[in-house]
Backbone atoms as SQL, in Angstrom:
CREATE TABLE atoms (id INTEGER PRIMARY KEY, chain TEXT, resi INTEGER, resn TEXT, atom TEXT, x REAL, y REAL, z REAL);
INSERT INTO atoms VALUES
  (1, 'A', 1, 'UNK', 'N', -124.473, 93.518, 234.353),
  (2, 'A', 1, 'UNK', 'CA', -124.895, 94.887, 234.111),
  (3, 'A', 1, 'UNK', 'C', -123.718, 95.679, 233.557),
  (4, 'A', 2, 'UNK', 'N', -124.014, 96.543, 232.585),
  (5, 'A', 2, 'UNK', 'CA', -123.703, 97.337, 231.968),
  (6, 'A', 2, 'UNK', 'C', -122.942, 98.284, 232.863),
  (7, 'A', 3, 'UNK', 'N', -121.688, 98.898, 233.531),
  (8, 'A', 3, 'UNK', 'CA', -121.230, 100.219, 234.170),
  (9, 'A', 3, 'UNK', 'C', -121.938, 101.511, 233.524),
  (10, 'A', 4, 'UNK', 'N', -121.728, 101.210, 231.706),
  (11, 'A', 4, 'UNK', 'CA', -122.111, 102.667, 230.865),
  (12, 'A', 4, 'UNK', 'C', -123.196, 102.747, 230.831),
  (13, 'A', 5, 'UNK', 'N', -124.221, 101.988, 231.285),
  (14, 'A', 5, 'UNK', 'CA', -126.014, 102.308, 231.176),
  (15, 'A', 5, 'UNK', 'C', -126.227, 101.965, 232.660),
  (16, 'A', 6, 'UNK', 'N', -125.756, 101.948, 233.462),
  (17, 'A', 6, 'UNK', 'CA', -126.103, 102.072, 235.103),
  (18, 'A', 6, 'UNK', 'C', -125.781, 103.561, 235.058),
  (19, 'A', 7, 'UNK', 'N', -124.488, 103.999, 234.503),
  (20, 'A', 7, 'UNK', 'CA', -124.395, 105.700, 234.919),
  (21, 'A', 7, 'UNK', 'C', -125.295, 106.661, 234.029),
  (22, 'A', 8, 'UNK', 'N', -125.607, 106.203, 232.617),
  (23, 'A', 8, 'UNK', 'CA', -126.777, 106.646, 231.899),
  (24, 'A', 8, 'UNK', 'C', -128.038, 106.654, 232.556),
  (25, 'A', 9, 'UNK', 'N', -128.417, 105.911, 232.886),
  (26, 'A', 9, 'UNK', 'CA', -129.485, 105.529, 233.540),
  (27, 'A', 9, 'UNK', 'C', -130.028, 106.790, 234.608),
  (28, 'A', 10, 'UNK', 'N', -128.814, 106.710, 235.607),
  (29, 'A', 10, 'UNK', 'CA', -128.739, 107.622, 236.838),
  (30, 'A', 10, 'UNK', 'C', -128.631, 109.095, 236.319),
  (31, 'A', 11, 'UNK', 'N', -127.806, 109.245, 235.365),
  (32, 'A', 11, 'UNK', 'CA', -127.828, 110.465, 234.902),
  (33, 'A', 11, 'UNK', 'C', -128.825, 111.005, 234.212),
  (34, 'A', 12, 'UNK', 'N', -129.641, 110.559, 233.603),
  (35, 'A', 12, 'UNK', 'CA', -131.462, 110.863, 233.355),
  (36, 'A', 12, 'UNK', 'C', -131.979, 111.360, 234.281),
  (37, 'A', 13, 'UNK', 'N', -131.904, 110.328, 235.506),
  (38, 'A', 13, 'UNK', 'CA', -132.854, 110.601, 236.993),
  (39, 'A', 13, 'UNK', 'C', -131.876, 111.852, 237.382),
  (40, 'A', 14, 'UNK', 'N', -131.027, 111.903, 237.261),
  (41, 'A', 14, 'UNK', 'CA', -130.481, 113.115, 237.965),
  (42, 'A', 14, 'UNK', 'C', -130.631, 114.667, 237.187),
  (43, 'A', 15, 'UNK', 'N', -130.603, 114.278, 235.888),
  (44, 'A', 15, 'UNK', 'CA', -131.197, 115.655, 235.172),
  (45, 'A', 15, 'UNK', 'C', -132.775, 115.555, 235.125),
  (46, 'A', 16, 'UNK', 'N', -133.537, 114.752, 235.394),
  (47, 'A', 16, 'UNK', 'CA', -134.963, 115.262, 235.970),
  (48, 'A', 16, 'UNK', 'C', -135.305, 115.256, 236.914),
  (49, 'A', 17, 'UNK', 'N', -134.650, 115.190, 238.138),
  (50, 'A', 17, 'UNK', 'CA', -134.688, 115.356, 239.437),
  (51, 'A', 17, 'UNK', 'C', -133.785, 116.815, 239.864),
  (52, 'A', 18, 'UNK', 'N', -133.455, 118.072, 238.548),
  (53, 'A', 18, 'UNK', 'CA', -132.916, 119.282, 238.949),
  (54, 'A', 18, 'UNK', 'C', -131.540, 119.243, 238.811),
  (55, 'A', 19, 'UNK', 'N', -130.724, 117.896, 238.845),
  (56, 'A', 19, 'UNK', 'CA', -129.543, 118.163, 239.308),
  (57, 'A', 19, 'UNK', 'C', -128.387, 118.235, 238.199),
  (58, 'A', 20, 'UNK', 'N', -128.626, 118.944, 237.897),
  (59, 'A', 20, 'UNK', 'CA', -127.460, 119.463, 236.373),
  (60, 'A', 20, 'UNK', 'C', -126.467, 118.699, 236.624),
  (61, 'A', 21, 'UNK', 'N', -125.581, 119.239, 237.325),
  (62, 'A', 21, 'UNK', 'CA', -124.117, 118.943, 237.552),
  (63, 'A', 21, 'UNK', 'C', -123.903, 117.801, 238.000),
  (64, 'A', 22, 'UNK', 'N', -124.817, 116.555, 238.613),
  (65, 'A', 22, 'UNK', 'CA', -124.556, 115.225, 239.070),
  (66, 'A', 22, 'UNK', 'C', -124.682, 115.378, 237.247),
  (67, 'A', 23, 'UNK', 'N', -125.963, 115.010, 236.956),
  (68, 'A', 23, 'UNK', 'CA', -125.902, 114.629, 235.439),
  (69, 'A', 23, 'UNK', 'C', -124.978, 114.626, 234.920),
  (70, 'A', 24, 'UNK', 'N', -124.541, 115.794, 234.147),
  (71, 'A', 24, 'UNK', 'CA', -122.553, 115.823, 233.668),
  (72, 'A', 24, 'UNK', 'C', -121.579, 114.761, 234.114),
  (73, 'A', 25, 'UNK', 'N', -121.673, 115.191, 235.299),
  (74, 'A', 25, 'UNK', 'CA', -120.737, 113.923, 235.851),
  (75, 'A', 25, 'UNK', 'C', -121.348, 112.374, 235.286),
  (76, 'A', 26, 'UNK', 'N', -122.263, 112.074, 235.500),
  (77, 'A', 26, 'UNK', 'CA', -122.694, 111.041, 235.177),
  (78, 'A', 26, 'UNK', 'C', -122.600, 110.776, 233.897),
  (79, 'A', 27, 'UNK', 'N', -123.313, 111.190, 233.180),
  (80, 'A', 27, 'UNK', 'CA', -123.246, 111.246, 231.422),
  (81, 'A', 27, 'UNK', 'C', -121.496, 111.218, 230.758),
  (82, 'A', 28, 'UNK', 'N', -120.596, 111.672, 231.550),
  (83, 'A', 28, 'UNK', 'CA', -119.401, 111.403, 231.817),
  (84, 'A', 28, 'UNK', 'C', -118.756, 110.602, 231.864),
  (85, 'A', 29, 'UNK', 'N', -118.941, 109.934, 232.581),
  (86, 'A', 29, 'UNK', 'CA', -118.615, 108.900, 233.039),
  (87, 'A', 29, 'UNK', 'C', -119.573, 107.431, 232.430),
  (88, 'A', 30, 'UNK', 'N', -120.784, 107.769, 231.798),
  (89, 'A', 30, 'UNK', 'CA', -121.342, 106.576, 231.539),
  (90, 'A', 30, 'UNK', 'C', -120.481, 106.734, 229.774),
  (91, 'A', 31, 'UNK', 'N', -120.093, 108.026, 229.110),
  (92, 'A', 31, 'UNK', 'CA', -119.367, 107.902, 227.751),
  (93, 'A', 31, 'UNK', 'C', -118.157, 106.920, 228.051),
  (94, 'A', 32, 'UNK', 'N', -117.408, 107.241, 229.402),
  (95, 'A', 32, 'UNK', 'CA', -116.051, 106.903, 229.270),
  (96, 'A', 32, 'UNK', 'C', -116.456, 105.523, 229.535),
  (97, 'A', 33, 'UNK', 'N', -117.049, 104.919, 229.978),
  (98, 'A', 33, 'UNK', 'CA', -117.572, 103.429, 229.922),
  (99, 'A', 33, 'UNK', 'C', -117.562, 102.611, 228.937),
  (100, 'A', 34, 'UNK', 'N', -119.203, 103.421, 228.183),
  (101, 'A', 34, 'UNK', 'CA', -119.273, 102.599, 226.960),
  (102, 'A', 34, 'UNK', 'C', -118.290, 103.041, 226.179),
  (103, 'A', 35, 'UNK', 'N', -117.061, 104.031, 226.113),
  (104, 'A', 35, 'UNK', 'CA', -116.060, 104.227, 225.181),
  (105, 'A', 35, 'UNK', 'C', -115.194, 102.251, 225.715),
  (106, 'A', 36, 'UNK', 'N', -115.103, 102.078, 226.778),
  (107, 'A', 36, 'UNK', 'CA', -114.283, 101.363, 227.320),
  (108, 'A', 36, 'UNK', 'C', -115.127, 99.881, 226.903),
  (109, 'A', 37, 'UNK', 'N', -116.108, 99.547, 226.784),
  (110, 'A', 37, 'UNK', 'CA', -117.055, 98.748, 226.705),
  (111, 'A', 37, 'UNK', 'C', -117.618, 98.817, 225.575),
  (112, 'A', 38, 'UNK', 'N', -117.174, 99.625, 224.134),
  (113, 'A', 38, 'UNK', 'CA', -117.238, 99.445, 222.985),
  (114, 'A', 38, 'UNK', 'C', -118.646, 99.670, 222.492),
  (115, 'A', 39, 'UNK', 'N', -119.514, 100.217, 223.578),
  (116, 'A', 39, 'UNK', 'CA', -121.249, 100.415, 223.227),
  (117, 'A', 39, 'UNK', 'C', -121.120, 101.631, 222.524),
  (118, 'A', 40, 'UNK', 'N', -120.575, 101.927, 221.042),
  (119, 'A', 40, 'UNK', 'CA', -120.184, 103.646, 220.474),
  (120, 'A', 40, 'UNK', 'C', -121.681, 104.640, 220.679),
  (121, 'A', 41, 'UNK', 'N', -122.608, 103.502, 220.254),
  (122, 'A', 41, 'UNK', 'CA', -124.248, 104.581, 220.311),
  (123, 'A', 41, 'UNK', 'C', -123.959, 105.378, 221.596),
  (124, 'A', 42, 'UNK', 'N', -124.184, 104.231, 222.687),
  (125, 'A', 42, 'UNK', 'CA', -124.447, 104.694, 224.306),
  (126, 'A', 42, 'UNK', 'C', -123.552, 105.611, 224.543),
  (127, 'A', 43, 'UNK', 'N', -122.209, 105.787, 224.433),
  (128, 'A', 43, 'UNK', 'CA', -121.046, 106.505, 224.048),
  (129, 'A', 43, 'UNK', 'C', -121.472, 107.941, 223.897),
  (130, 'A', 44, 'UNK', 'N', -121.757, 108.375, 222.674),
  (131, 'A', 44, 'UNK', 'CA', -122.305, 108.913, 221.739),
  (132, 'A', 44, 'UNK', 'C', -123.501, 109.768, 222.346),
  (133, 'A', 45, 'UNK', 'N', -124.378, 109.142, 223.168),
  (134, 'A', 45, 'UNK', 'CA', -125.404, 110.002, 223.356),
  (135, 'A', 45, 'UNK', 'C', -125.053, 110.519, 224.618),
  (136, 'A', 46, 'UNK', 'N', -124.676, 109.753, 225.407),
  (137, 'A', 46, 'UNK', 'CA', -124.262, 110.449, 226.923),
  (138, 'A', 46, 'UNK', 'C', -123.607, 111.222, 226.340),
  (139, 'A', 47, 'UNK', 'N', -122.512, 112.010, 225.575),
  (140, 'A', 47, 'UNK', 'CA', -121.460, 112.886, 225.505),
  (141, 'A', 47, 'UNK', 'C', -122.646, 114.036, 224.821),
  (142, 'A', 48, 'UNK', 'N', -123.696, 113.760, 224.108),
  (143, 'A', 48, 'UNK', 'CA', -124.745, 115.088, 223.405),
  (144, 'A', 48, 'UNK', 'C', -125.005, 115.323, 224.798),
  (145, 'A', 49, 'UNK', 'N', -125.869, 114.137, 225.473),
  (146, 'A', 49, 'UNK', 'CA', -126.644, 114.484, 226.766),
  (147, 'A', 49, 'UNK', 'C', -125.893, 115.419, 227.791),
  (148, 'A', 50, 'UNK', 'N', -124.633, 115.248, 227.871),
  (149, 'A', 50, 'UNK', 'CA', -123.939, 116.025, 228.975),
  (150, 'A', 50, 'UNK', 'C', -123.550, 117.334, 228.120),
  (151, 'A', 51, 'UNK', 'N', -123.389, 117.312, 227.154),
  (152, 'A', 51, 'UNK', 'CA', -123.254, 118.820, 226.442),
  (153, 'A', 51, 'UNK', 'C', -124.465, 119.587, 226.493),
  (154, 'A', 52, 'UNK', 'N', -125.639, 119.020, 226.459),
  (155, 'A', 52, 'UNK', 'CA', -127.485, 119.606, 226.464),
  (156, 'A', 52, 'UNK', 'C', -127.431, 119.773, 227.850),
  (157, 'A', 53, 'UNK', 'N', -126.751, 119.189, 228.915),
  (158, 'A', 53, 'UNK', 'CA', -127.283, 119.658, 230.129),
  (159, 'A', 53, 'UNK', 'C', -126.717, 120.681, 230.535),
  (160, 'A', 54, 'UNK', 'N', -125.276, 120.594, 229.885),
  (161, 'A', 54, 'UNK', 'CA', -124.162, 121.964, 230.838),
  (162, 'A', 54, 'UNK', 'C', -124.605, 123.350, 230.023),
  (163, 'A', 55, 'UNK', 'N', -125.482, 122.904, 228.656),
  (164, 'A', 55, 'UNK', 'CA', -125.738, 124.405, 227.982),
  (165, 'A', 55, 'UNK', 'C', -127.117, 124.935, 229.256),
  (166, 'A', 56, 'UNK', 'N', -127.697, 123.421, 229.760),
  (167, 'A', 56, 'UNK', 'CA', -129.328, 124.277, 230.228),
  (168, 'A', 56, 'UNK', 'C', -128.805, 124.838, 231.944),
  (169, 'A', 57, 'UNK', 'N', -127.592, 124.395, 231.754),
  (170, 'A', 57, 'UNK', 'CA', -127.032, 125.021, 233.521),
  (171, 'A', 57, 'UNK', 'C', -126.063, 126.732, 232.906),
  (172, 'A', 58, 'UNK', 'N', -126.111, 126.714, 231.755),
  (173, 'A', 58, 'UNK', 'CA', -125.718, 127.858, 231.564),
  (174, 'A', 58, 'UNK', 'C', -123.731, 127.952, 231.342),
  (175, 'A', 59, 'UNK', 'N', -123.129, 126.805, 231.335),
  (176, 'A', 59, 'UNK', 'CA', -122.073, 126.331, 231.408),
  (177, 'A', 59, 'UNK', 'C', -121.533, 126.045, 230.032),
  (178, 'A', 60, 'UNK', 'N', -121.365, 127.180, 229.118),
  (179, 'A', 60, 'UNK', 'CA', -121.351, 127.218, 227.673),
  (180, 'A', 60, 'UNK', 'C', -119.956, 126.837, 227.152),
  (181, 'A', 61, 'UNK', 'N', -119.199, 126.955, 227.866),
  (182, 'A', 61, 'UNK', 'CA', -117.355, 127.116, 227.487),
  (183, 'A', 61, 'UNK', 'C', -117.280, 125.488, 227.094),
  (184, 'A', 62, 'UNK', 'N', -117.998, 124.985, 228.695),
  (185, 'A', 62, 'UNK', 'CA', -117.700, 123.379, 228.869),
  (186, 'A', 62, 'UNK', 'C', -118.503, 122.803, 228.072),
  (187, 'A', 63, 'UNK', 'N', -119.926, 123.182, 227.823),
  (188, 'A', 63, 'UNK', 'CA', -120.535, 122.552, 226.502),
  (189, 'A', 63, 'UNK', 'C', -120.825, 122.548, 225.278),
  (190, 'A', 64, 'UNK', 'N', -119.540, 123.823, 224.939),
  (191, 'A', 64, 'UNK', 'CA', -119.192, 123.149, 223.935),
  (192, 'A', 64, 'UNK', 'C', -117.931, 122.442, 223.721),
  (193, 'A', 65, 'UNK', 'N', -117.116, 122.919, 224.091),
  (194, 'A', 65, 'UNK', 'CA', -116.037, 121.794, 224.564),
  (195, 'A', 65, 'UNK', 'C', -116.882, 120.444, 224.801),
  (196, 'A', 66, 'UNK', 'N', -117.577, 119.737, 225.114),
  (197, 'A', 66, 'UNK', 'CA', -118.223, 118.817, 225.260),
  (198, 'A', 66, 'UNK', 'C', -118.846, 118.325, 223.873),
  (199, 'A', 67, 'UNK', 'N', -120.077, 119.016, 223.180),
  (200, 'A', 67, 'UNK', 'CA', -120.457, 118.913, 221.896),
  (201, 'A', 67, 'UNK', 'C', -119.125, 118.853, 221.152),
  (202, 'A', 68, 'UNK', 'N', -118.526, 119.209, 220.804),
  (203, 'A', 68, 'UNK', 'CA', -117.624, 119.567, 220.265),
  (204, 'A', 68, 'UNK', 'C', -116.981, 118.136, 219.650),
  (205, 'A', 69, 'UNK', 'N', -116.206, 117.424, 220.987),
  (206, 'A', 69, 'UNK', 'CA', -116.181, 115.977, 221.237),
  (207, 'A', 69, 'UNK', 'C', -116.805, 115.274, 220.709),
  (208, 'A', 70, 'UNK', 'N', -118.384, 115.202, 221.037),
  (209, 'A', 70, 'UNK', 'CA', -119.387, 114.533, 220.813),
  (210, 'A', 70, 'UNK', 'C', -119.436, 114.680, 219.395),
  (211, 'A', 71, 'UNK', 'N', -119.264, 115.106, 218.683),
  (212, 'A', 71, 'UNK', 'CA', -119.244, 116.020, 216.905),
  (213, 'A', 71, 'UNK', 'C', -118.597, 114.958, 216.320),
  (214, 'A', 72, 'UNK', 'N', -116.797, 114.978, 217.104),
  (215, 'A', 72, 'UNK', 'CA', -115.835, 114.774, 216.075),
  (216, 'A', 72, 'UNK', 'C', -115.981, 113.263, 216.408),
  (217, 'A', 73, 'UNK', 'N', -116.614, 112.392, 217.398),
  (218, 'A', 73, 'UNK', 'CA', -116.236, 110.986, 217.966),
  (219, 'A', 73, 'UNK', 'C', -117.789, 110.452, 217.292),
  (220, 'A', 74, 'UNK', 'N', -118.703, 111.195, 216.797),
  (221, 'A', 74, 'UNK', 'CA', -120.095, 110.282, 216.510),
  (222, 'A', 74, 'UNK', 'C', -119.689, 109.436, 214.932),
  (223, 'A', 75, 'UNK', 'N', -119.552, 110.106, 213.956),
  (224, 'A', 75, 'UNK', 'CA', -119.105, 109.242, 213.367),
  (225, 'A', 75, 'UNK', 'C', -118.419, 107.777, 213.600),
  (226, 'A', 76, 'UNK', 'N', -117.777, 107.513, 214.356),
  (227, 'A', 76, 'UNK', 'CA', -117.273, 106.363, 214.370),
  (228, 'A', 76, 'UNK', 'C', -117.955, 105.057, 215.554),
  (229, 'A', 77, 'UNK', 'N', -118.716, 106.333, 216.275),
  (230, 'A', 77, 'UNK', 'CA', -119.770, 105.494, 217.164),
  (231, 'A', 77, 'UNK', 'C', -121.021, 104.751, 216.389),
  (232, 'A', 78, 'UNK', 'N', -121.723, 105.406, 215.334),
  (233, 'A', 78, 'UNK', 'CA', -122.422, 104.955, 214.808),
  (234, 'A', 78, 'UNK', 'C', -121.601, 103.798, 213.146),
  (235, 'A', 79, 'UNK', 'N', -120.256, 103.182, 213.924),
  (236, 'A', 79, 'UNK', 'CA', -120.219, 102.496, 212.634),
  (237, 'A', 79, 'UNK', 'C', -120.264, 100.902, 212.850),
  (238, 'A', 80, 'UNK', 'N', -120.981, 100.236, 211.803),
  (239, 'A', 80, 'UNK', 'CA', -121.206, 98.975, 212.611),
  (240, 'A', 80, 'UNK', 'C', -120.137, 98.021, 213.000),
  (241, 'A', 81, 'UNK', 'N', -118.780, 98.547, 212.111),
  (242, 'A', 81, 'UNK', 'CA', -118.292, 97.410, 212.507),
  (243, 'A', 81, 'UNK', 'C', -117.191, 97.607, 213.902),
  (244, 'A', 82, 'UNK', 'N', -117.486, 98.829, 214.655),
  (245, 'A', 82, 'UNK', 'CA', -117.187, 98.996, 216.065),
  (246, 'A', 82, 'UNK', 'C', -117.270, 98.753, 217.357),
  (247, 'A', 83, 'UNK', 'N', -119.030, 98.246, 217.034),
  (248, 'A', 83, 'UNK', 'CA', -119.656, 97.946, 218.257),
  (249, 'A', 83, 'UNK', 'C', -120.018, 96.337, 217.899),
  (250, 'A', 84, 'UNK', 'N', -119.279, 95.835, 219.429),
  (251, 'A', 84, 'UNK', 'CA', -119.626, 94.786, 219.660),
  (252, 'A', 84, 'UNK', 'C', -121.116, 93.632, 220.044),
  (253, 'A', 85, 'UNK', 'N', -121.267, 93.035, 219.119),
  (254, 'A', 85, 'UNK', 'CA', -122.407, 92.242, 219.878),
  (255, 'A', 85, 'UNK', 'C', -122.375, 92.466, 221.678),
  (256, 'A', 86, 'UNK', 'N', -123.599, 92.579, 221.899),
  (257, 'A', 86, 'UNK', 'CA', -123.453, 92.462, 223.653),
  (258, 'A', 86, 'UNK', 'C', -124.466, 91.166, 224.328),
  (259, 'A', 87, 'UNK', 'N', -124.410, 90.483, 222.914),
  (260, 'A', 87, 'UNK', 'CA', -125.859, 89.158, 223.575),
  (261, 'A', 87, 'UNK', 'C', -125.510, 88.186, 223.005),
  (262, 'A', 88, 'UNK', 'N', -125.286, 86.373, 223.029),
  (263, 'A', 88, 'UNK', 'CA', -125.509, 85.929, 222.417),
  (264, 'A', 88, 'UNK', 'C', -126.466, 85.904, 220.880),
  (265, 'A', 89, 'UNK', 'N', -127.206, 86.267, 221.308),
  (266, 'A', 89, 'UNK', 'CA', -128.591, 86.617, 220.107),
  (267, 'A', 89, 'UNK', 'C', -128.322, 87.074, 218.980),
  (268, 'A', 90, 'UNK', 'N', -127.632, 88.685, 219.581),
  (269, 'A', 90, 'UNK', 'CA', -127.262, 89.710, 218.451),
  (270, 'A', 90, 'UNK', 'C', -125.814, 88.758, 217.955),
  (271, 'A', 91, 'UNK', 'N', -125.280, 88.384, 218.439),
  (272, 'A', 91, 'UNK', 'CA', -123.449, 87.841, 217.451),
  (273, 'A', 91, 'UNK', 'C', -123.906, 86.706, 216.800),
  (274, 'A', 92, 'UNK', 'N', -125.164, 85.936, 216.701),
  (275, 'A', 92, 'UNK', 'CA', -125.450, 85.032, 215.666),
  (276, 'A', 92, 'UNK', 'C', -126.257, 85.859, 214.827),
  (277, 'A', 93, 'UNK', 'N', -127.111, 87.010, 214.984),
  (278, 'A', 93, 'UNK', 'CA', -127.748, 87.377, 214.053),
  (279, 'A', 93, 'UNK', 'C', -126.636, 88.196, 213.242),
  (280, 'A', 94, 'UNK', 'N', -125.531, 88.929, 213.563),
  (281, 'A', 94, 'UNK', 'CA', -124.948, 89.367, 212.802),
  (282, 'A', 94, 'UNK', 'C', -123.961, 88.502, 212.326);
């Protein structure tokens, strides 16, 4: 299992279960993962996702400081030759 899509994961359930601020944290921590684990997409969206949640908690300074991040680091998340196969499957198909 994945660390950066176990804390993605949780951080969904936790922003539809009310809880803003677990979310952040989570979405947080699931970027610094897949930053660490080379998943740039997964990366990439947790860092929008935690910027969309701290704007709907009203926490504007930090999200954009957050977006912000998320802005200048997507480019290179979405490039293919960054992200690693994560399956047998996918490293023969590519």
């Amino acid at each position: 299992m994945h660390p950066a899509l176990l804390a993605y994961t949780q951080g969904r359930i936790a922003w539809s279960s009310g809880k803003p601020a677990e979310a952040a944290r989570l979405f947080d921590a699931s970027s610094e993962s897949a930053t660490i684990e080379n998943l740039g997409a997964i990366a990439s969206d947790a860092r929008v996702l935690a910027g969309v949640v701290r704007v709907a908690a009203n926490e504007l300074d930090h999200a954009q400081a957050t977006l912000d991040l998320a802005a200048v680091k997507a480019p290179a998340a979405w490039s293919r030759e960054t992200e690693r196969p994560t399956c047998p499957l996918a490293a023969s198909v590519a």
